[in-house]
C-alpha positions in Angstrom: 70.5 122.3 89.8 72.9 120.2 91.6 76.6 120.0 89.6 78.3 116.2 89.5 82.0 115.6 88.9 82.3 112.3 86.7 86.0 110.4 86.8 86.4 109.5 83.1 89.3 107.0 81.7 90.4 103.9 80.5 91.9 101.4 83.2 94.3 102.2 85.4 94.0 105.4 84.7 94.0 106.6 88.3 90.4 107.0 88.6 89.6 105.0 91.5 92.5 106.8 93.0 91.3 110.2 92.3 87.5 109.0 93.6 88.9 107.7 96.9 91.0 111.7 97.4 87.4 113.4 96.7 85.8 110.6 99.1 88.6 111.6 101.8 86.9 114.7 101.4 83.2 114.3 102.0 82.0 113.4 98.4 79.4 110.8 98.3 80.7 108.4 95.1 77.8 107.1 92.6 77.5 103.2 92.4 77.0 101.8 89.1 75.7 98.3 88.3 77.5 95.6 86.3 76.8 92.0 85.0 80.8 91.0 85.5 81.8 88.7 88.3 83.0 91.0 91.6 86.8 91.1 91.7 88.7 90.2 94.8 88.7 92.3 97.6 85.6 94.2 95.8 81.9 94.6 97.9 78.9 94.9 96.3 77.0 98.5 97.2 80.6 100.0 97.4 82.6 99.0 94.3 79.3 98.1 92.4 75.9 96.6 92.0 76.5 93.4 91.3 73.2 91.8 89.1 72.4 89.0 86.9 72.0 89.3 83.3 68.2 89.2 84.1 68.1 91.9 86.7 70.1 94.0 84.8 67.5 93.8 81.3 64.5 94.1 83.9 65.8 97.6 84.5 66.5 98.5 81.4 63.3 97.5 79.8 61.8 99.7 82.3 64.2 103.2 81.8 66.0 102.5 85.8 69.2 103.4 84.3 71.0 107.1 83.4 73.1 105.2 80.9 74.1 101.6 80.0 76.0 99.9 77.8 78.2 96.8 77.0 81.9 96.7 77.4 84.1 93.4 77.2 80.7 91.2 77.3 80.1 93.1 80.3 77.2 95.0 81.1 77.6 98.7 83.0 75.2 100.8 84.0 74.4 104.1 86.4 70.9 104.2 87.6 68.5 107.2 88.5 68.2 107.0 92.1 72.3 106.5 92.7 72.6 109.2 89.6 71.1 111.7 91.8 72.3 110.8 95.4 76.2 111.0 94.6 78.2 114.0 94.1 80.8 111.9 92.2 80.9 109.0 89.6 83.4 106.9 87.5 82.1 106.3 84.2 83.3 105.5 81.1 83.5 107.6 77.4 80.4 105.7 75.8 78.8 106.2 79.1 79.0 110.1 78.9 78.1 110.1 75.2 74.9 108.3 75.7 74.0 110.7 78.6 70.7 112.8 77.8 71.6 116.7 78.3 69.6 116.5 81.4 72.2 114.5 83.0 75.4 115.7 81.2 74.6 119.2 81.5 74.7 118.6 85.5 78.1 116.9 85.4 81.7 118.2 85.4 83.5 115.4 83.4 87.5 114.9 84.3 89.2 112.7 81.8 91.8 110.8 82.9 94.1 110.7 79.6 97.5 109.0 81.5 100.1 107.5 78.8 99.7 103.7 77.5 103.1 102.3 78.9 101.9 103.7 83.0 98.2 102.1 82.2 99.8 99.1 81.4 102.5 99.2 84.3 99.4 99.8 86.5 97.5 96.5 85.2 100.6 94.5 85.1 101.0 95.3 88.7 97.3 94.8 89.9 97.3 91.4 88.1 93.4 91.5 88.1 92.8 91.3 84.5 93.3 88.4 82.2 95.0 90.1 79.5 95.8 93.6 80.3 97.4 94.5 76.5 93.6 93.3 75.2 92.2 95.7 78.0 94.5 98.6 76.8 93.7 97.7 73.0 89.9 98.0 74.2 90.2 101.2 75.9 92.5 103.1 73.0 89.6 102.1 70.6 86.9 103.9 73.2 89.1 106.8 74.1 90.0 107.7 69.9 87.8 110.2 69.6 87.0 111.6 73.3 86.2 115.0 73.1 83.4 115.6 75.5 85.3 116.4 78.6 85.3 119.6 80.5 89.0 118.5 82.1 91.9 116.7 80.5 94.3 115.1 83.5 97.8 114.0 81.7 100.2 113.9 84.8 100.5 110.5 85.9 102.2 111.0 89.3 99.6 111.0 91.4 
């Protein structure tokens, strides 16, 4: 059986960071899909699948995806075929939660658990998100209760 490493974290985290280090290195990163518009400077196949709302419920309704779930009106999702061709993924908490224990048992999951005020400084900085104190607010809710991690990263200097 074939052992994953899954970045976990709420934004700005580091975990994009962390994924590009173990890319640098010869990891091939998982691809998830998402219904929310592509950022600038993002390319679809490399930051994500970019699909409608239509394309994403087609594979659903027909089990294409490892996970999925809803975040900020967003859709997210992992599917099979990219599950099992990386080595290493970014998803979130729900996402590992709703994983069946065929797929979680195969994954190594590193949370990213970086204090509020860096997050924050971080999304301030990248100036990519609307409202980054909602996005924080979003991602303390999901992250409450996170226990099912088999690495805890605190050490924001990285």
């Amino acid at each position: 059986m074939h052992s994953k490493i899954a970045l976990v974290g709420p934004g700005a985290s580091g975990k994009d960071y962390l994924r590009q280090k173990f890319q640098d290195r010869g990891f091939t990163f998982g691809v998830s899909c998402t219904t929310r518009p592509m950022r600038d400077g993002e390319v679809h196949g490399k930051d994500y699948y970019y699909m409608t709302d239509e394309e994403f419920e087609d594979n659903i309704k027909i089990g294409a995806f490892v996970e999925w779930q809803e975040f900020n009106n967003w859709k997210y999702g992992m599917m099979k075929p990219e599950f099992e061709r990386c080595d290493i993924m970014i998803l979130n908490a729900e996402a590992v939660d709703l994983l069946e224990p065929q797929y979680r048992d195969r994954l190594f999951v590193i949370y990213m658990d970086i204090d509020r005020e860096t997050r924050l400084e971080r999304l301030n900085a990248r100036k990519d998100f609307d409202n980054p104190e909602r996005r924080i607010e979003e991602d303390d809710k999901q992250f409450r209760n996170f226990f099912n991690f088999d690495c805890k990263i605190t050490n924001e200097d990285f």
